[in-house]
C-alpha positions as CSV (number, residue, x, y, z in Angstrom):
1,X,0.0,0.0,0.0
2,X,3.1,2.3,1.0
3,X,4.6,1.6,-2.6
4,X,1.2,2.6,-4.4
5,X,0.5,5.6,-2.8
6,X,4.2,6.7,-3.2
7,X,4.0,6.0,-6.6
8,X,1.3,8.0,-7.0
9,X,2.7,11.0,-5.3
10,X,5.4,10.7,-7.7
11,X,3.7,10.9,-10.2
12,X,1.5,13.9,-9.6
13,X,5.1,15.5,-8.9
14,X,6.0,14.5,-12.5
15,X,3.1,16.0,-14.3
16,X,3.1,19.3,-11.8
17,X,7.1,20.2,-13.3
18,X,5.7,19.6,-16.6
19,X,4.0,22.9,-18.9
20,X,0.7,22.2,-20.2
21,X,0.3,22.5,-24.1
22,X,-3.5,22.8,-25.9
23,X,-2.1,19.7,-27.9
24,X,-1.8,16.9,-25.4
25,X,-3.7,14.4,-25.0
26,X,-4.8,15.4,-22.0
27,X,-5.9,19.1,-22.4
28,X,-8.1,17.7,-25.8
29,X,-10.1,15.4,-23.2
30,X,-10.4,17.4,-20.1
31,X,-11.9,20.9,-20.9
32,X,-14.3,23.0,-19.6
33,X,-17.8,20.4,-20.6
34,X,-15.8,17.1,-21.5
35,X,-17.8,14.2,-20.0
36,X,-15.8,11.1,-18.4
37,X,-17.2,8.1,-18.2
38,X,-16.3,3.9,-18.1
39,X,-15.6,1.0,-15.8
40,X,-13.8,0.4,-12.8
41,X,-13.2,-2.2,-10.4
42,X,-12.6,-1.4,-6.3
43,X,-10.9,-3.7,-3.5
44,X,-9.6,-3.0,-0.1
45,X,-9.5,-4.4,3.2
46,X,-10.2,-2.2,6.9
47,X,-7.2,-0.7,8.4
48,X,-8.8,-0.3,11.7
49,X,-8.6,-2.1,15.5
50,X,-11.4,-5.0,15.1
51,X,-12.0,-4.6,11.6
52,X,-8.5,-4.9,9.7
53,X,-9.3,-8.6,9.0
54,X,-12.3,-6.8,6.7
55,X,-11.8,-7.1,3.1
56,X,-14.4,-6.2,0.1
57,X,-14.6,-6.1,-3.7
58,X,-16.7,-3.8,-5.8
59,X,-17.3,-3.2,-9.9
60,X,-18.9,-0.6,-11.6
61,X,-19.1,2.7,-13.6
62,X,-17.6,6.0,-13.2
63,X,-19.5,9.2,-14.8
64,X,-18.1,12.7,-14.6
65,X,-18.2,16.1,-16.0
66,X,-15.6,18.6,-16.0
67,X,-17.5,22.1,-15.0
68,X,-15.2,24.9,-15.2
69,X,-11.9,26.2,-17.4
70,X,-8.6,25.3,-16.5
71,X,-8.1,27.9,-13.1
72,X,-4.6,29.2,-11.2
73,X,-3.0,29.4,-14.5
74,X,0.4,30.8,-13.1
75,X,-0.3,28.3,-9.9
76,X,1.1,24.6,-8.8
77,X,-2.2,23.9,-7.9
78,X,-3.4,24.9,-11.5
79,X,-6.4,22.7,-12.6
80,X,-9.7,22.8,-13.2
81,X,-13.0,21.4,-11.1
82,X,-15.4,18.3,-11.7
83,X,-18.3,17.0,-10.6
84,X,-18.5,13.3,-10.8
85,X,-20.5,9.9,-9.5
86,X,-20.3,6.2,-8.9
87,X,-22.5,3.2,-9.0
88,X,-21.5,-0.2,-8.2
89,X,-24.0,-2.8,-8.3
90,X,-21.8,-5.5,-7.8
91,X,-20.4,-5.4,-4.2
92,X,-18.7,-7.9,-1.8
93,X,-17.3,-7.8,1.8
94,X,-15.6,-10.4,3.1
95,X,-15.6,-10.6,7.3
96,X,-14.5,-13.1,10.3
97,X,-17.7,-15.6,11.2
98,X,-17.9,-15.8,14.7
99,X,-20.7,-17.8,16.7
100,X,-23.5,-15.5,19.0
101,X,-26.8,-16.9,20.8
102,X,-30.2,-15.1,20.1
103,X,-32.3,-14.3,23.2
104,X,-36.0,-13.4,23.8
105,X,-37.7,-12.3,27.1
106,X,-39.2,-15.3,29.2
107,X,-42.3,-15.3,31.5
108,X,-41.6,-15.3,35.4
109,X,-39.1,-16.3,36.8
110,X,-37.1,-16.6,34.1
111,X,-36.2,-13.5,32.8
112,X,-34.6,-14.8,28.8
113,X,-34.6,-17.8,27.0
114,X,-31.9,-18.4,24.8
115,X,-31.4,-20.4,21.4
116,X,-27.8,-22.2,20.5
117,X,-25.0,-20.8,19.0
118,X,-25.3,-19.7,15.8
119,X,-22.4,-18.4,12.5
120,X,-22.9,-15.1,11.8
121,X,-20.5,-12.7,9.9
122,X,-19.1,-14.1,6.7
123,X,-19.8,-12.8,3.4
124,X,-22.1,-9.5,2.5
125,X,-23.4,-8.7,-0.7
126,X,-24.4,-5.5,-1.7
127,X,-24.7,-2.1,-4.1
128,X,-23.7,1.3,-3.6
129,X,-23.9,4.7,-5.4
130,X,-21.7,7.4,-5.0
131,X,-23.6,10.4,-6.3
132,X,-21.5,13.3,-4.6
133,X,-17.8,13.3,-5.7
134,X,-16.2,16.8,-5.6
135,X,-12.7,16.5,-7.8
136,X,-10.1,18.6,-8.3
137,X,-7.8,17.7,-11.7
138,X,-4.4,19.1,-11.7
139,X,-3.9,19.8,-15.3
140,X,0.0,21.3,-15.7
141,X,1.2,17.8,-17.6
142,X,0.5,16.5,-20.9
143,X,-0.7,12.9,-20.3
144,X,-0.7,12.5,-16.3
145,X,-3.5,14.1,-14.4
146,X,-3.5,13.4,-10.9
147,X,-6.6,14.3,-9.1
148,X,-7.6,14.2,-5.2
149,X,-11.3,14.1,-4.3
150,X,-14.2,14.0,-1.4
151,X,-17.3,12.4,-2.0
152,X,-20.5,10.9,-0.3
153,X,-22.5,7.6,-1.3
154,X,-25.0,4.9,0.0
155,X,-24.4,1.1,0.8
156,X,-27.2,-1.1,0.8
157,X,-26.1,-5.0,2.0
158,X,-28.6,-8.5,1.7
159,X,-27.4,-8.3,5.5
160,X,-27.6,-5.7,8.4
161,X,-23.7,-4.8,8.1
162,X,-21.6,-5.3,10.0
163,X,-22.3,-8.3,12.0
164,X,-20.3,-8.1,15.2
165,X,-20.0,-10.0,18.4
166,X,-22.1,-9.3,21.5
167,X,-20.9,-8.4,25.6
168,X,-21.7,-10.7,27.9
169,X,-23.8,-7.9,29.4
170,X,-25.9,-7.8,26.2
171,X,-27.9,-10.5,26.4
172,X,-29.3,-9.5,29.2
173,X,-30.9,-5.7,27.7
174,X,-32.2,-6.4,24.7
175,X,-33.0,-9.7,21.6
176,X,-30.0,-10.0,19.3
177,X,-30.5,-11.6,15.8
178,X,-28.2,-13.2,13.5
179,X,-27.6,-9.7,11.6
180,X,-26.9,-8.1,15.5
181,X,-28.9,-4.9,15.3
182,X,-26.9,-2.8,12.3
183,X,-28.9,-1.8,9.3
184,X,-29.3,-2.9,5.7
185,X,-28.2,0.8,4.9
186,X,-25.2,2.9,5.3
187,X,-23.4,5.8,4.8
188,X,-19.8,6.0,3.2
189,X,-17.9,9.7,3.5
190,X,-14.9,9.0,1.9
191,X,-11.7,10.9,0.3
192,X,-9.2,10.2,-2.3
193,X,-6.0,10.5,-4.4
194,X,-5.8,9.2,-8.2
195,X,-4.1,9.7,-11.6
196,X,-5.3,9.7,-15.2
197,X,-3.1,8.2,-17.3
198,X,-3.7,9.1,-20.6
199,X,-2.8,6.6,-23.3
200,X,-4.1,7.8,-26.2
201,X,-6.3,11.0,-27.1
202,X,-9.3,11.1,-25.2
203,X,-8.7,7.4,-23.5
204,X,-6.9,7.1,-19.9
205,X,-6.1,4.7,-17.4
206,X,-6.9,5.4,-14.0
207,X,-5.9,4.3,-10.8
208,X,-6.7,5.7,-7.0
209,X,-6.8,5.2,-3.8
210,X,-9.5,6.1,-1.5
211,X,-10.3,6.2,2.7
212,X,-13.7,5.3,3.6
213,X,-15.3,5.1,6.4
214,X,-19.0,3.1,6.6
215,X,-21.6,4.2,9.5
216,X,-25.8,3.1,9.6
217,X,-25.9,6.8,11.9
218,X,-27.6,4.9,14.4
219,X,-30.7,3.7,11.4
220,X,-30.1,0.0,13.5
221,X,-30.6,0.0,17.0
222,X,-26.4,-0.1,17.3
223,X,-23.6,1.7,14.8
224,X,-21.1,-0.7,14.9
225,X,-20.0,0.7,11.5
226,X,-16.5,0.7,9.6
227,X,-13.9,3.4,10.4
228,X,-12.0,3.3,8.1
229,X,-11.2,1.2,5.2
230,X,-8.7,1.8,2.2
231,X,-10.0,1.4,-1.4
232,X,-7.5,0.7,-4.1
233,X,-9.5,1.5,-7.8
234,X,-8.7,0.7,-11.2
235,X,-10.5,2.0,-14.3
236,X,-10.4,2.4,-18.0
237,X,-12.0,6.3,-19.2
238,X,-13.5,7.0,-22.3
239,X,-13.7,11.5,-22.8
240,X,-16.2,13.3,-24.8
């Protein structure tokens, strides 16, 4: 991970040294209007206490349009702005299965009554759209364009997500089921660093990296959530 994202930062130094011409490959696809779009594939794995054993897998499309001219001309930071979104209807996390009891209240005396351990955890399916990606493309090279970004999206899972093992204590306050009180429905802030990689005129390859972090905000009656996870991406761009 240390290698990619060094490479990448390399990279954007390269393209920052070099002068922008109004016949590279790059400044014919990304002017003020163009229109990005194609496939890309995600995968990552949680880099957080409790949940760096987490690892998912995602495919989809990635749609953007570039909305203003190229600004801070006589700037490092010269580039220009783009609004951009994500679906992914293909989504997969991979977790640790662990085994929980379920527990319902119990008439007098007895105040629960409690099933047999059970798996939960495992594999989630999913989708999620990303419809809020603010980018900013630096645009001083002639066929690398880094870029760094903050978007906002939506998870849905099959499964309340993520499944996660109950206190001792619990059992006693409330019934836990086999999807342990998330939701079917998250949030997923996130942030980013990428590159274009033009390889031909009005074509690039892209690669990024992005942090993401994957919270219910308390829709299930707990938030165990994801903190943060890092996304690698991969992606092929077609520019009108």
């Amino acid at each position: 991970m240390k290698k990619f994202l060094a490479s990448l930062v390399l990279l954007a130094a390269t393209a920052s040294i070099a002068g922008a011409q109004s016949n590279t490959p790059m400044a014919q696809a990304a002017h003020t209007g163009a229109w990005e779009f194609g496939p890309i594939v995600q995968g990552g794995k949680g880099v957080t206490d409790q949940r760096d054993d987490f690892k998912s897998i995602s495919a989809g499309v990635h749609v953007g349009k570039v909305l203003t001219p190229e600004l801070l001309s006589n700037h490092a930071w010269r580039g220009n702005f783009e609004y951009a979104g994500e679906f992914y209807p293909f989504w997969q996390s991979y977790t640790p299965k662990f085994d929980r009891v379920k527990c319902l209240p119990a008439p007098a005396p007895v105040a629960f009554t409690c099933s047999g351990p059970y798996t939960v955890g495992g594999t989630f399916s999913g989708m999620t759209i990303t419809p809020i990606i603010l980018r900013w493309n630096f645009t001083r090279g002639h066929r690398i364009m880094p870029w760094f970004q903050g978007a906002g999206g939506i998870l849905w899972t099959n499964h309340k997500y993520p499944a996660y093992p109950a206190a001792n204590a619990d059992v006693n306050l409330r019934n836990y089921g086999a999807d342990a009180n998330a939701s079917v429905w998250n949030f997923t802030p996130q942030g980013g660093i990428g590159i274009h990689i033009f390889v031909k005129p009005k074509r690039s390859f892209d690669l990024g990296a992005n942090a993401v972090h994957i919270s219910s905000a308390s829709l299930g009656d707990r938030n165990p959530g994801v903190n943060a996870s890092v996304q690698f991406t991969a992606g092929y761009t077609w520019w009108k």
